[in-house]
BALOBA-1460 file (C-alpha; in Angstrom, 3 decimals):
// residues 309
<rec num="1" residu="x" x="47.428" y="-51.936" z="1.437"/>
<rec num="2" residu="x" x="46.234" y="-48.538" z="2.553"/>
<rec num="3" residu="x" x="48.352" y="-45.047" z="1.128"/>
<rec num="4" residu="x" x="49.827" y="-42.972" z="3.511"/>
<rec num="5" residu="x" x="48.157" y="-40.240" z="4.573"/>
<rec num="6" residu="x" x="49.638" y="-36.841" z="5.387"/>
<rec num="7" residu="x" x="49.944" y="-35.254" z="8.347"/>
<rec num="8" residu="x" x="46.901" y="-32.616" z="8.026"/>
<rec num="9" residu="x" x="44.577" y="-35.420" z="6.601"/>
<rec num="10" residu="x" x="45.344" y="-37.704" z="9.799"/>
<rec num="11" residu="x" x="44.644" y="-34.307" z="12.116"/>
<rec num="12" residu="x" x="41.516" y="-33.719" z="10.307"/>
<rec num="13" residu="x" x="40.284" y="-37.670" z="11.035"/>
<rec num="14" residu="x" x="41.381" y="-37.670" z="14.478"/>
<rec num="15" residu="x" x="39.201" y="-34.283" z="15.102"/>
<rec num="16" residu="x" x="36.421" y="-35.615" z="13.353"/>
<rec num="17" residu="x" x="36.997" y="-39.102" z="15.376"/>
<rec num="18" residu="x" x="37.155" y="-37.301" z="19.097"/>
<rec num="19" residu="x" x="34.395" y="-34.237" z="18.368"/>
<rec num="20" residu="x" x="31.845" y="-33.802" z="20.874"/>
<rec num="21" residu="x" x="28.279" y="-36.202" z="20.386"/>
<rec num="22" residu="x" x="25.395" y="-35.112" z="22.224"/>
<rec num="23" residu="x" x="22.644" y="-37.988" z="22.540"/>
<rec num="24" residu="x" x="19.654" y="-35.334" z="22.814"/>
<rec num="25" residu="x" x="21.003" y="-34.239" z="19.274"/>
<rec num="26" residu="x" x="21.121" y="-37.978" z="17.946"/>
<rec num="27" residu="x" x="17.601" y="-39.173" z="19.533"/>
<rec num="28" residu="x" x="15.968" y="-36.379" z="18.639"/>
<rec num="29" residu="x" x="16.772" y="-36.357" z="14.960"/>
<rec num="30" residu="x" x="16.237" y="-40.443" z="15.534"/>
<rec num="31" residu="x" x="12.328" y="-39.512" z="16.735"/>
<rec num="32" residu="x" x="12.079" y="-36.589" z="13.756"/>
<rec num="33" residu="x" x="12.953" y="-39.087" z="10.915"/>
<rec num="34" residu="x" x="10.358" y="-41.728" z="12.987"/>
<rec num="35" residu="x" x="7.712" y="-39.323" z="13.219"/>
<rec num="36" residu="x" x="7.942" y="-38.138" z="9.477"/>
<rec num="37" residu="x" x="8.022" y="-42.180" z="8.473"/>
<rec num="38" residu="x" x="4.784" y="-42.378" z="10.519"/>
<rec num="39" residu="x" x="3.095" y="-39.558" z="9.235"/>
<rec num="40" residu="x" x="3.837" y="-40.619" z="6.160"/>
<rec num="41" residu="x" x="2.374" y="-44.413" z="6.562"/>
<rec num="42" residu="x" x="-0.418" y="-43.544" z="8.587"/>
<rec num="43" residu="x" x="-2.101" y="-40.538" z="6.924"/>
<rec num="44" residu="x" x="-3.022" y="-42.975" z="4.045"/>
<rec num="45" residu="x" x="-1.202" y="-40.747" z="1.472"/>
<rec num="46" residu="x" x="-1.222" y="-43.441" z="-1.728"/>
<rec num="47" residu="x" x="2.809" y="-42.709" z="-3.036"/>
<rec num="48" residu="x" x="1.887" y="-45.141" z="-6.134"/>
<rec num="49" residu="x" x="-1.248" y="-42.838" z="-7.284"/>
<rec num="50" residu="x" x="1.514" y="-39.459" z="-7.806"/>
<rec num="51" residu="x" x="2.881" y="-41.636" z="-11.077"/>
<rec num="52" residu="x" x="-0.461" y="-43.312" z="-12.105"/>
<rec num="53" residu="x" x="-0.950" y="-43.359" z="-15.928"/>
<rec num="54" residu="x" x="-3.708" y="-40.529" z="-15.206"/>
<rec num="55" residu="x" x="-2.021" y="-38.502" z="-13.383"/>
<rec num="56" residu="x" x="0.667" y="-38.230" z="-16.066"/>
<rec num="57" residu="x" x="-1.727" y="-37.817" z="-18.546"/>
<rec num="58" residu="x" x="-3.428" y="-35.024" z="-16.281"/>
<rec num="59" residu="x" x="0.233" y="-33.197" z="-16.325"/>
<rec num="60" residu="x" x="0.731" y="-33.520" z="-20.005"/>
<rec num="61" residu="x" x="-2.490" y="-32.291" z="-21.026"/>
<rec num="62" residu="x" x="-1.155" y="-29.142" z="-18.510"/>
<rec num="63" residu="x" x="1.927" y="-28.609" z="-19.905"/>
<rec num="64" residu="x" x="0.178" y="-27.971" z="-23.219"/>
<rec num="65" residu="x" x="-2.597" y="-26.128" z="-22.230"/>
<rec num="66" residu="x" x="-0.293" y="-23.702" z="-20.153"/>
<rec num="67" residu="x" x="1.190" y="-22.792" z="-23.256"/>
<rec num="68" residu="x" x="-0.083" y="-19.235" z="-25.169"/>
<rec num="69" residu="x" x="-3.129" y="-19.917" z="-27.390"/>
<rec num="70" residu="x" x="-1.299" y="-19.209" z="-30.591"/>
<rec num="71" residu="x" x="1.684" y="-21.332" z="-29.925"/>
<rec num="72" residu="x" x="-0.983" y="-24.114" z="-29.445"/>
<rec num="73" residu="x" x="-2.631" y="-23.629" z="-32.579"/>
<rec num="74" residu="x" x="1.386" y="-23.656" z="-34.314"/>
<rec num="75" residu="x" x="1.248" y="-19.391" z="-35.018"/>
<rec num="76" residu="x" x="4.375" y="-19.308" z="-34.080"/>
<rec num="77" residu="x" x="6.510" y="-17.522" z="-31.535"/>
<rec num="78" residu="x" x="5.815" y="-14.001" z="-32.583"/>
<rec num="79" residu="x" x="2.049" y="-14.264" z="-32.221"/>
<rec num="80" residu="x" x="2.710" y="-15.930" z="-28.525"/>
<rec num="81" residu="x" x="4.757" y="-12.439" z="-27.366"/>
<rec num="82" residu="x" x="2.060" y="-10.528" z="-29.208"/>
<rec num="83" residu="x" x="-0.310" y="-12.718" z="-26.920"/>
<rec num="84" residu="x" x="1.265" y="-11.580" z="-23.541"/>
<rec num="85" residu="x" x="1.730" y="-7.954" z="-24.473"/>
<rec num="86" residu="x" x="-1.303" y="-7.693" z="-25.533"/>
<rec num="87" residu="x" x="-2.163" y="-9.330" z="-21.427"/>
<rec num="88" residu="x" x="-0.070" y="-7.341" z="-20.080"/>
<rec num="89" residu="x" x="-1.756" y="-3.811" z="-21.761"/>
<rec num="90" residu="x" x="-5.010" y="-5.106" z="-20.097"/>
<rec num="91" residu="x" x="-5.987" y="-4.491" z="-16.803"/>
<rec num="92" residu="x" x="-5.186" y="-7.543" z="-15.373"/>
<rec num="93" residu="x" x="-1.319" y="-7.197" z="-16.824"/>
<rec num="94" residu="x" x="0.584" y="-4.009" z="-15.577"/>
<rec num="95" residu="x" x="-2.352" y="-2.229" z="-13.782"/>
<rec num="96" residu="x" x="-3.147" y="-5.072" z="-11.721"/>
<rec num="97" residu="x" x="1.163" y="-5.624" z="-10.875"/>
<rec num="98" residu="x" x="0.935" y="-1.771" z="-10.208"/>
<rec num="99" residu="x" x="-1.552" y="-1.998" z="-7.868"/>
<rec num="100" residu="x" x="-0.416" y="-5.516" z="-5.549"/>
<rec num="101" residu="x" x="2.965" y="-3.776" z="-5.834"/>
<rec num="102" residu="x" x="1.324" y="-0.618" z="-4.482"/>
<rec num="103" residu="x" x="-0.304" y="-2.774" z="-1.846"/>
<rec num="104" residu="x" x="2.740" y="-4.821" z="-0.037"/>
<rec num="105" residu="x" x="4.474" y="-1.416" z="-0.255"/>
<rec num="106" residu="x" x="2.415" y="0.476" z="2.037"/>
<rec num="107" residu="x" x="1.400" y="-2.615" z="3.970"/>
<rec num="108" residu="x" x="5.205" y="-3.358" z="5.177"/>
<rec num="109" residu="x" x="5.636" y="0.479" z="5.736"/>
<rec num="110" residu="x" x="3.084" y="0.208" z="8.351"/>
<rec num="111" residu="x" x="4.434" y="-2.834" z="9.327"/>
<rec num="112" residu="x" x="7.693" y="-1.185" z="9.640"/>
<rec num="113" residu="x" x="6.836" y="2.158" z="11.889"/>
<rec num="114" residu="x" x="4.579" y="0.072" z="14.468"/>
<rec num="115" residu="x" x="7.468" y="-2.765" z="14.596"/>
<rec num="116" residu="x" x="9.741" y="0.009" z="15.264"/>
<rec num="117" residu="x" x="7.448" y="1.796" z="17.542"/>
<rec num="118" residu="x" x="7.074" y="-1.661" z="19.753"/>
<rec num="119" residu="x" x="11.030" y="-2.518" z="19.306"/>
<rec num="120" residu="x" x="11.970" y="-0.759" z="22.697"/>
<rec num="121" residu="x" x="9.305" y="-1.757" z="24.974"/>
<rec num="122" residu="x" x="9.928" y="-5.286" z="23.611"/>
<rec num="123" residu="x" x="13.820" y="-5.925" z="24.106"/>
<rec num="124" residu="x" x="14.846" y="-6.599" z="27.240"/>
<rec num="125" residu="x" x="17.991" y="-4.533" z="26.964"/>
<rec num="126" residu="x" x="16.162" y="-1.298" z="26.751"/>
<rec num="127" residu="x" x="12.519" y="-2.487" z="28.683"/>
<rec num="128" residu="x" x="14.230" y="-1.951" z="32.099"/>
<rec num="129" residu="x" x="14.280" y="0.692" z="34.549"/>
<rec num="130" residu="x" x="17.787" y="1.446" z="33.968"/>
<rec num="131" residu="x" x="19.245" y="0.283" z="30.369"/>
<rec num="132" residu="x" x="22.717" y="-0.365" z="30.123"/>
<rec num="133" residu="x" x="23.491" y="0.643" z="33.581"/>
<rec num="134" residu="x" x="22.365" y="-2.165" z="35.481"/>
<rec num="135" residu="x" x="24.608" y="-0.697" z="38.929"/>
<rec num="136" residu="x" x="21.842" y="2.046" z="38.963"/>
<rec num="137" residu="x" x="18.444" y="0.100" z="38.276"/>
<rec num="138" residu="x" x="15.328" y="-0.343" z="40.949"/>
<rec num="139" residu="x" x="13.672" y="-2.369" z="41.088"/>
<rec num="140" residu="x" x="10.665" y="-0.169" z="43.325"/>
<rec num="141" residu="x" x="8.482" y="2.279" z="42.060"/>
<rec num="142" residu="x" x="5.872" y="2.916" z="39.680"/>
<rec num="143" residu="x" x="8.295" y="3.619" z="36.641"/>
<rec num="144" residu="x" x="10.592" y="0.138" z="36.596"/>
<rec num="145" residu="x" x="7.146" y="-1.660" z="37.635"/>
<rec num="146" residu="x" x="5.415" y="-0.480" z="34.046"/>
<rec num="147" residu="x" x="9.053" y="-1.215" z="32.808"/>
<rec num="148" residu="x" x="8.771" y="-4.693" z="33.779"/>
<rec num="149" residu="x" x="5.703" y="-5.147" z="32.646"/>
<rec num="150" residu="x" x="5.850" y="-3.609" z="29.319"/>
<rec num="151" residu="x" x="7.976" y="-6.298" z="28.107"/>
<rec num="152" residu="x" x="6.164" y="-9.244" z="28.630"/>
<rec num="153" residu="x" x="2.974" y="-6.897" z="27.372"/>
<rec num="154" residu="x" x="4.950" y="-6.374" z="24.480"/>
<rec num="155" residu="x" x="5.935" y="-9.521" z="23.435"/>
<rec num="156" residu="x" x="2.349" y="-11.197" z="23.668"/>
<rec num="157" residu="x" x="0.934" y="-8.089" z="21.559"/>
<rec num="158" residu="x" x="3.547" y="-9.330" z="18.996"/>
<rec num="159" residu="x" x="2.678" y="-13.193" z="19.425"/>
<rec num="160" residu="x" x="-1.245" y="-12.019" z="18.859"/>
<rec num="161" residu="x" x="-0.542" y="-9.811" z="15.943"/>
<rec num="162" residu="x" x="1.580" y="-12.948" z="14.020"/>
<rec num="163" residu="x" x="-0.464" y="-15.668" z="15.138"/>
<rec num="164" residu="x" x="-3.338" y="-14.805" z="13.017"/>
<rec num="165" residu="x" x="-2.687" y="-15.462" z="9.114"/>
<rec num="166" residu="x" x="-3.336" y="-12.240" z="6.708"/>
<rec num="167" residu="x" x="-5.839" y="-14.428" z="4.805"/>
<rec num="168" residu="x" x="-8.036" y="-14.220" z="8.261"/>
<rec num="169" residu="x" x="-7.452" y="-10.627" z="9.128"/>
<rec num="170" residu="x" x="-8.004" y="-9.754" z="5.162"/>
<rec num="171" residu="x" x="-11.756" y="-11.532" z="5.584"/>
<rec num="172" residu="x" x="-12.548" y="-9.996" z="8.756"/>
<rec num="173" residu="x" x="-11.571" y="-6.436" z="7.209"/>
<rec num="174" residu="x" x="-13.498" y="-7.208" z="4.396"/>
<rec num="175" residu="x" x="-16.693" y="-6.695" z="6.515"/>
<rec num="176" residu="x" x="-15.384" y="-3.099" z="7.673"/>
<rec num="177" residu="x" x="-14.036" y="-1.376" z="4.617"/>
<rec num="178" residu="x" x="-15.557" y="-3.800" z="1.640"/>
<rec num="179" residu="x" x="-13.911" y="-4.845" z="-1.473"/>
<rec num="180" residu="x" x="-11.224" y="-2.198" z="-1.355"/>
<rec num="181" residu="x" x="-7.360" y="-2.286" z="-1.278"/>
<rec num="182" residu="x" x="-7.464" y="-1.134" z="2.837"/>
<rec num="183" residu="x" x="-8.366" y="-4.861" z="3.832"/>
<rec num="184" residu="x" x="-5.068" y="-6.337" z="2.177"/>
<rec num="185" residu="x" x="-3.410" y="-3.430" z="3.367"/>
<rec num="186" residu="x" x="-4.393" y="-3.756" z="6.840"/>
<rec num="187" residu="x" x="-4.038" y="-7.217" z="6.632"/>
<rec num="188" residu="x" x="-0.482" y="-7.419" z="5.765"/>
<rec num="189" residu="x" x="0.819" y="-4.992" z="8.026"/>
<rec num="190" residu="x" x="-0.947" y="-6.011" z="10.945"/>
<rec num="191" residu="x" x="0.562" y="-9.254" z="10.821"/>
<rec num="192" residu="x" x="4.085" y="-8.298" z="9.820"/>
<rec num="193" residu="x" x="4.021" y="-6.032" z="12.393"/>
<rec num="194" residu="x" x="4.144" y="-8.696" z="15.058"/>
<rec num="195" residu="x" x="6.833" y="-10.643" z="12.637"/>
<rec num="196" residu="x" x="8.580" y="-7.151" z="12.230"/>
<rec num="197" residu="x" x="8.934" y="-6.189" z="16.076"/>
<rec num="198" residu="x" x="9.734" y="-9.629" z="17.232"/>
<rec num="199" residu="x" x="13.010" y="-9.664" z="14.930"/>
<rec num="200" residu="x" x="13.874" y="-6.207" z="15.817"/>
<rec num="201" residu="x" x="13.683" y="-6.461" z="19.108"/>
<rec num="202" residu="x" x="15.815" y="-9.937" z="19.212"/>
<rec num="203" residu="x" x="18.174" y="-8.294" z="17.105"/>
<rec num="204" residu="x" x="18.649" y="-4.982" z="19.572"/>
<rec num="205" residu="x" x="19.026" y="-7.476" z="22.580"/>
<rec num="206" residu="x" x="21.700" y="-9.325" z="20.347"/>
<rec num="207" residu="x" x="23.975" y="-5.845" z="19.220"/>
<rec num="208" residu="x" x="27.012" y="-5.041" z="20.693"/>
<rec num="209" residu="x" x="26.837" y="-3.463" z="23.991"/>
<rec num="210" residu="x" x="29.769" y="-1.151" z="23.657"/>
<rec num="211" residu="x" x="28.054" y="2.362" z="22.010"/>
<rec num="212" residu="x" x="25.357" y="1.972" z="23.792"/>
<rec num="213" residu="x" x="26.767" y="2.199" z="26.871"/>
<rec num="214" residu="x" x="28.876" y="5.331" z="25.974"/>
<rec num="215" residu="x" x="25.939" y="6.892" z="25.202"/>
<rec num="216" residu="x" x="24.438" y="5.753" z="28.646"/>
<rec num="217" residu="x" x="27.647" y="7.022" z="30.349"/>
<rec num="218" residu="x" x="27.115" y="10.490" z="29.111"/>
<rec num="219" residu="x" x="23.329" y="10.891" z="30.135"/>
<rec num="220" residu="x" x="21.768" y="9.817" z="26.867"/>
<rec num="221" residu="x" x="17.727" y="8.589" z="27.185"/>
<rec num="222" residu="x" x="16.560" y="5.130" z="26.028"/>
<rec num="223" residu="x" x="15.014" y="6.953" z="22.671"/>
<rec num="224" residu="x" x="18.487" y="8.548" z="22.268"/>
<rec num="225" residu="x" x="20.314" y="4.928" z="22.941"/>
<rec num="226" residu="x" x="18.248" y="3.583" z="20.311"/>
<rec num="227" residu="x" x="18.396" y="5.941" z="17.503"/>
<rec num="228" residu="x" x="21.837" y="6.952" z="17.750"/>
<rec num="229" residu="x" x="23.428" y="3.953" z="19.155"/>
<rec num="230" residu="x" x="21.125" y="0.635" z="18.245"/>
<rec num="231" residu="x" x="19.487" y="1.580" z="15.298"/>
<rec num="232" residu="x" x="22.566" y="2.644" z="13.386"/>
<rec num="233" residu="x" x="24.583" y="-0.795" z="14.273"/>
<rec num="234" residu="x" x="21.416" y="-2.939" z="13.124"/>
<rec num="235" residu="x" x="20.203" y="-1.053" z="10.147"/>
<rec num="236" residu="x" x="21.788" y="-3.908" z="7.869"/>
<rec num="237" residu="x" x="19.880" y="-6.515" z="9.923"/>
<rec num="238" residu="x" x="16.693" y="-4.259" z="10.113"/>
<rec num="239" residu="x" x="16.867" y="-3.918" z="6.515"/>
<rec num="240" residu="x" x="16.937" y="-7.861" z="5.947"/>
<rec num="241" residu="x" x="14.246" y="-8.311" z="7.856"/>
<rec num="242" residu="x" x="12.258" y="-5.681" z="6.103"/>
<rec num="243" residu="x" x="12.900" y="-6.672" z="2.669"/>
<rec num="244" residu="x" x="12.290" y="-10.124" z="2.909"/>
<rec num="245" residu="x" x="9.201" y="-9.403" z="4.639"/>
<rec num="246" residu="x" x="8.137" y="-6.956" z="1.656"/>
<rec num="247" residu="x" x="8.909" y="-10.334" z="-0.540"/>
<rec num="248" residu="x" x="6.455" y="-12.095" z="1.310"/>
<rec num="249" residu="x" x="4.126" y="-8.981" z="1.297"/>
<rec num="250" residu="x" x="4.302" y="-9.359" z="-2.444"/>
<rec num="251" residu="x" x="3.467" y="-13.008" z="-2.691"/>
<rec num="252" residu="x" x="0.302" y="-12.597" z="0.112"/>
<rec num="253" residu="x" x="-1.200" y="-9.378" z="-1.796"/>
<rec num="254" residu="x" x="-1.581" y="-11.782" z="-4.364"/>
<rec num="255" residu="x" x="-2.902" y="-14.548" z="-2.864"/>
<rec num="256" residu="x" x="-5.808" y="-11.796" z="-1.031"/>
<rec num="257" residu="x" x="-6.570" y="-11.018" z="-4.267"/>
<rec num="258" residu="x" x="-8.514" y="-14.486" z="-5.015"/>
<rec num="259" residu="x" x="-10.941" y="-12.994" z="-1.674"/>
<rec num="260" residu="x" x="-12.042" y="-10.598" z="-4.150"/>
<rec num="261" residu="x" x="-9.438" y="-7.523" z="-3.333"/>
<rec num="262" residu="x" x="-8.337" y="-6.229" z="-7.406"/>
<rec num="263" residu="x" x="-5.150" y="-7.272" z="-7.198"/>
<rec num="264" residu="x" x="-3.240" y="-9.623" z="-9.904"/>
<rec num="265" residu="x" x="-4.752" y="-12.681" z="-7.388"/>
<rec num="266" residu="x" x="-8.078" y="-11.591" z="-8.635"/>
<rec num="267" residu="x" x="-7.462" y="-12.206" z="-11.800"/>
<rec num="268" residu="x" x="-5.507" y="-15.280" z="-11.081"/>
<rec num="269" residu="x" x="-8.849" y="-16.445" z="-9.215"/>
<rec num="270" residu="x" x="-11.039" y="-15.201" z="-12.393"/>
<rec num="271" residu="x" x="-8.738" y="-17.488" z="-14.730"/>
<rec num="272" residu="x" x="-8.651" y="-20.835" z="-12.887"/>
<rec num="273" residu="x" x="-12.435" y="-20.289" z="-12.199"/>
<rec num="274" residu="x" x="-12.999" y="-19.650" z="-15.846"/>
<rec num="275" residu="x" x="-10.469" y="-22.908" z="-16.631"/>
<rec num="276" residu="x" x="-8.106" y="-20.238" z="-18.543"/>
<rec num="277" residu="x" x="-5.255" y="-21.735" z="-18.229"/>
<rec num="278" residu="x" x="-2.381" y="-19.862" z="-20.191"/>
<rec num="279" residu="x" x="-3.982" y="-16.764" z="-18.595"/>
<rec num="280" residu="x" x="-3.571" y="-18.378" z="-15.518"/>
<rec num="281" residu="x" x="-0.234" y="-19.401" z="-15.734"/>
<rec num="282" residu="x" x="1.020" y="-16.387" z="-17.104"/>
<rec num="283" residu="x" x="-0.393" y="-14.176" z="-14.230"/>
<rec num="284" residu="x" x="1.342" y="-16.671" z="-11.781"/>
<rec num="285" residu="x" x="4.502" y="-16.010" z="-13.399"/>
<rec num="286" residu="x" x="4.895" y="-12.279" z="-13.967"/>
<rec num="287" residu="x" x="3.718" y="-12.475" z="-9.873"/>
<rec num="288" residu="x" x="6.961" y="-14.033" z="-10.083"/>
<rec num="289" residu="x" x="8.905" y="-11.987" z="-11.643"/>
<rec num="290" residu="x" x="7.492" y="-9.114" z="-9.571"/>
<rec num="291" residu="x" x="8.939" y="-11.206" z="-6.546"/>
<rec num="292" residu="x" x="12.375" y="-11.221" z="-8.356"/>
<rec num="293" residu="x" x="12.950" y="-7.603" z="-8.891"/>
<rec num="294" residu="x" x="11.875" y="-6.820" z="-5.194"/>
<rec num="295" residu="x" x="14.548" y="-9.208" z="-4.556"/>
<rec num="296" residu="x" x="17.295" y="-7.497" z="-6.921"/>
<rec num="297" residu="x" x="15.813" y="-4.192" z="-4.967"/>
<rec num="298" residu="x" x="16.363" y="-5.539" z="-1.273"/>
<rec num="299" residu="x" x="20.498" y="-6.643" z="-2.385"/>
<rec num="300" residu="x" x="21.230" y="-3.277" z="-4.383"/>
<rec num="301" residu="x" x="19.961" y="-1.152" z="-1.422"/>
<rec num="302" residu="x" x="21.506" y="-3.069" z="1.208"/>
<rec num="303" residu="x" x="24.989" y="-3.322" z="-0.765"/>
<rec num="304" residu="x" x="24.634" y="0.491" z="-0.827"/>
<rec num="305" residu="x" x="24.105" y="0.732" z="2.753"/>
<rec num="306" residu="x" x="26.814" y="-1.579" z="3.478"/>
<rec num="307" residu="x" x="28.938" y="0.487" z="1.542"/>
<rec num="308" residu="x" x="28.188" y="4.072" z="2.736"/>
<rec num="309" residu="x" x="31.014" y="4.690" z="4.433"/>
């Protein structure tokens, strides 16, 4: 025999029994799950050769040559944290996390000042003859013609600029400025520049209307709209954007590094090349931890912007 239920449980059930089902929500997860099954199944991807006796052997014979070179002979840990300091004196320990550090830094400040350059012209709240006093707008004449047009301009410059990876860019700029930082740089920024102004501008069309319009009211120009009324409100939203892009800078200067570029990918490249493995690994992981503290960077700052006021 089933226990009463209260009141607020039996409201809760009859909610949950008469909310709203959408069948273009339920077949198209249906044909997801279906298509992942079949690409699973057809791309002849062996599931039983993940757990073959070799390839656990391959991942224990990893594990322990991951593992410092004195620890492996039994020195102890002492001589293992001698190991890495000594790794991390050497140019491919701090100098090299100096210098990728240095790299996604001024990449995603370029990225930044060209996203925020492009942010007007690309949000459709501000790329119109008018902005925020739609009673007024024409729609003749030269000026709300290049109006019109520089949104859709806009938005395919950003499309362009994000469709091709850094990786590419990176190579290509290798043939113009050689084996030098600028390449990553360039790299980086070009393409988070498209990422960049594509968030900002969805984020300006998505602010509150409301001190915007004051400003239109009393005779403000786009430029002073969106410094003095846009920019303000988003700056939290701006700044998420920014800093998790600057993550991802982090992670890709390293990963231009292996295309030659000194940067801790370099030496990452050098290691696995030269089958160093603890070198390897260790490099991967104070990338890492380079990752982290932009992280713990990106919260403090924004908590501190949050909390201005």
């Amino acid at each position: 025999m089933n226990a009463p239920t209260d009141p607020q449980t039996a409201r809760i059930r009859l909610l949950f029994r008469q909310r709203p089902r959408s069948r273009y929500v339920r077949w198209s997860l249906t044909a997801f799950v279906l298509l992942m099954l079949g690409s699973l199944f057809s791309g002849e991807f062996q599931l039983d050769q993940i757990f073959s006796p070799r390839r656990l052997q391959n991942l224990q014979r990893f594990l322990g040559e991951m593992l410092p070179p004195p620890i492996q002979r039994g020195e102890g840990l002492h001589a293992g944290m001698s190991w890495a300091a000594d790794l991390l004196a050497s140019p491919m320990g701090v100098p090299a996390l100096a210098k990728t550090l240095a790299i996604s830094i001024l990449a995603i400040l370029l990225a930044f000042f060209v996203a925020i350059f492009l942010t007007p012209p690309g949000s459709r709240t501000l790329a119109c003859p008018e902005p925020y006093l739609p009673g007024l707008a024409s729609n003749l004449g030269a000026r709300a013609i290049l109006w019109r047009i520089s949104l859709p301009l806009t938005r395919a410059t950003y499309a362009f600029l994000r469709a091709i990876p850094e990786y590419i860019w990176a190579f290509l700029l290798i043939q113009i400025f050689g084996l030098s930082a600028w390449p990553a740089i360039l790299a980086l920024a070009i393409h988070n520049s498209g990422i960049l102004g594509k968030l900002f501008s969805e984020t300006v069309e998505n602010l509150p209307p409301e001190p915007a319009i004051a400003l239109r009211g009393l005779g403000a120009g786009r430029a002073q709209i969106f410094w003095f009324a846009l920019f303000p409100t988003g700056l939290s939203r701006f700044l998420v954007y920014f800093f998790y892009r600057w993550e991802t800078c982090i992670r890709e200067s390293t990963v231009l590094g292996m295309l030659g570029i000194v940067s801790l990918g370099y030496y990452i490249s050098d290691a696995q090349a030269t089958i160093n493995t603890p070198v390897m690994v260790f490099l991967i992981l104070t990338g890492s931890v380079l990752v982290l503290l932009g992280d713990l960077m990106s919260t403090l700052i924004r908590y501190l912007v949050r909390n201005a006021g």
